[in-house]
MIKEMI-777762 format. One record per residue: residue in three letters; x, y, z of N, C-alpha, C in turn. Coordinates in pm, whole numbers, padded with zeros to 5 digits, always signed. Last residue first. Layout:
BEGIN
alaXYZXYZXYZ/...
% end
This chain:
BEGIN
unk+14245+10516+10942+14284+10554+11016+14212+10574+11126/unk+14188+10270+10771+14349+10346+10761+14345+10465+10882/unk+13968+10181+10831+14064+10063+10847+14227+10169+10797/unk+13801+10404+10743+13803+10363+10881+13908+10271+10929/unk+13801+10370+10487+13864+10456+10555+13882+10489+10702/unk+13697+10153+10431+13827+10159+10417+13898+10253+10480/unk+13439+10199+10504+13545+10074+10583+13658+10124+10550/unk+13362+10344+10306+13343+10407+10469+13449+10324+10527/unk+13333+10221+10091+13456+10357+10123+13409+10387+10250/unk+13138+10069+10104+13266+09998+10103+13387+10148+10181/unk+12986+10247+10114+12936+10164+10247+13097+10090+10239/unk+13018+10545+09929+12951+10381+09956+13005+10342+10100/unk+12936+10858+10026+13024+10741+10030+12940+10651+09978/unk+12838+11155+09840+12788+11032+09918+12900+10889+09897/unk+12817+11495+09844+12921+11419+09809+12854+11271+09881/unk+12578+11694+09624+12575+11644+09806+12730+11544+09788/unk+12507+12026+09521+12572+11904+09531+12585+11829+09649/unk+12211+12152+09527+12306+12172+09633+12393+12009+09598/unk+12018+12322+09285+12066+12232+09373+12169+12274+09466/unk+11781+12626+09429+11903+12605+09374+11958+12469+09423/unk+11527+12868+09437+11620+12750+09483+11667+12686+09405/unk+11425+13106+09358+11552+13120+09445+11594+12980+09495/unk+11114+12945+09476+11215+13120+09439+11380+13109+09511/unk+10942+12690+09335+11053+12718+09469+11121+12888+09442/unk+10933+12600+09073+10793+12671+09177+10858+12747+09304/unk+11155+12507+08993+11111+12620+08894+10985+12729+09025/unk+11198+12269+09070+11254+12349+09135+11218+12523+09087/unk+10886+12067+09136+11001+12154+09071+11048+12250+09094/unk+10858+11880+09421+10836+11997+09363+10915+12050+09238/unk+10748+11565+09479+10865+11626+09458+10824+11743+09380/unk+10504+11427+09686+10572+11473+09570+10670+11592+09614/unk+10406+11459+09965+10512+11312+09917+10585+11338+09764/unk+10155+11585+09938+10196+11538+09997+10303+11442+09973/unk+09958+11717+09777+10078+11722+09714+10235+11679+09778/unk+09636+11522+09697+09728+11644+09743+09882+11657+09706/unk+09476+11335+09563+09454+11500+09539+09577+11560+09609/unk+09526+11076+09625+09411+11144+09690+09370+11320+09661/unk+09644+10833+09507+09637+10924+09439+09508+11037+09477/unk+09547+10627+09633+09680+10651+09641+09691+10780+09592/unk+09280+10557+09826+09338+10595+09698+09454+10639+09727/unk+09168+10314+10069+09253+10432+10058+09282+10510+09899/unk+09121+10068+10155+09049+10150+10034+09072+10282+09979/unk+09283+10009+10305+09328+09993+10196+09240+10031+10056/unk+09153+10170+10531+09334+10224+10473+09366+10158+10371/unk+08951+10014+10576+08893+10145+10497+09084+10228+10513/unk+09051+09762+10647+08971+09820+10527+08951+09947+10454/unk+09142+09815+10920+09234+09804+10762+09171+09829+10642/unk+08941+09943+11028+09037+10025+10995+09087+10002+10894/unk+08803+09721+11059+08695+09805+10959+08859+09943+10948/unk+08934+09544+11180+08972+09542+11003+08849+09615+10995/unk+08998+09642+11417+09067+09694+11319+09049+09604+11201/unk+08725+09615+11476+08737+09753+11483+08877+09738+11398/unk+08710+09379+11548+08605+09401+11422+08612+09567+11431/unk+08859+09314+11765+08872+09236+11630+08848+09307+11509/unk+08779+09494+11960+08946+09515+11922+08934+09423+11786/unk+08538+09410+11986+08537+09523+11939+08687+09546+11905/unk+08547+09097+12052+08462+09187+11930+08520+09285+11903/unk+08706+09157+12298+08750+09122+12212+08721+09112+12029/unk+08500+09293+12434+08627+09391+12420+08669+09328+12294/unk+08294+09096+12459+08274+09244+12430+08415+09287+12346/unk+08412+08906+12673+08390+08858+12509+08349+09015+12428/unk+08466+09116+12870+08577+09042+12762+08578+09000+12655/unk+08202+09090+12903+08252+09251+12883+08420+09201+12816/unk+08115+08843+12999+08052+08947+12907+08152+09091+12849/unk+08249+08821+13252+08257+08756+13100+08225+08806+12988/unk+08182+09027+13395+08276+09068+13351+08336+08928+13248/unk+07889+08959+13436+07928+09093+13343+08070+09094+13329/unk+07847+08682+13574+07879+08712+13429+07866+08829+13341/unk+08040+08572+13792+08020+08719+13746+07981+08745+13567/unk+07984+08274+13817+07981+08373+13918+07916+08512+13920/unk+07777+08142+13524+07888+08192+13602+07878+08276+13691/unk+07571+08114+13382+07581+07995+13506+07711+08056+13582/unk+07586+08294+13192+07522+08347+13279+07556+08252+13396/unk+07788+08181+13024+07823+08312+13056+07754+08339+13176/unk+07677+07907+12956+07822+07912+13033+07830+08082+13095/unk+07448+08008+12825+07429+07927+12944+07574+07931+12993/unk+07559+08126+12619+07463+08223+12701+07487+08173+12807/unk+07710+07951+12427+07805+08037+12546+07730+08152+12620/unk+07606+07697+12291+07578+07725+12452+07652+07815+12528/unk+07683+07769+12037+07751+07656+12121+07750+07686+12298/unk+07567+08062+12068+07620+07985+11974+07705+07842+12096/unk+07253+08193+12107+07311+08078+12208+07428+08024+12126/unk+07103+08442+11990+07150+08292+11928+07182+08203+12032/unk+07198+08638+12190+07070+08578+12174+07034+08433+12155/unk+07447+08685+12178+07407+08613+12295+07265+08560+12279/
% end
């Protein structure tokens, strides 16, 4: 507001209420320039942060665990079997 950019001191203050101009052009700064300091700092993210989150364990670390065969349709054998009975 200091600056005056394209006279929006003089439009803000010549107005009725100009705290609640003020406080919109505010909000909208802060909803702008708040999420790309978020996106930024999620894509500065490392992928590879140390933990063990999302990996797959061997089954060796686990006591006592054991696969478990799973049986899985296709998408075709679902119809069909739906169309016989």
């Amino acid at each position: 507001m200091w600056v005056n950019p394209g006279h929006l001191r003089e439009l803000i203050l010549a107005d009725a209420s100009p705290g609640t101009a003020f406080g919109l052009l505010l909000f909208g700064f802060v909803i702008t320039f708040g999420s790309a300091a978020m996106g930024s700092a999620l894509m500065a993210m490392s992928a590879d942060a140390g933990s063990d989150r999302g990996r797959r364990l061997p089954l060796d670390l686990i006591a006592g665990a054991q696969p478990i065969p799973v049986r899985v349709e296709s998408a075709a054998q679902l119809r069909r079997r739906r169309l016989r009975g």
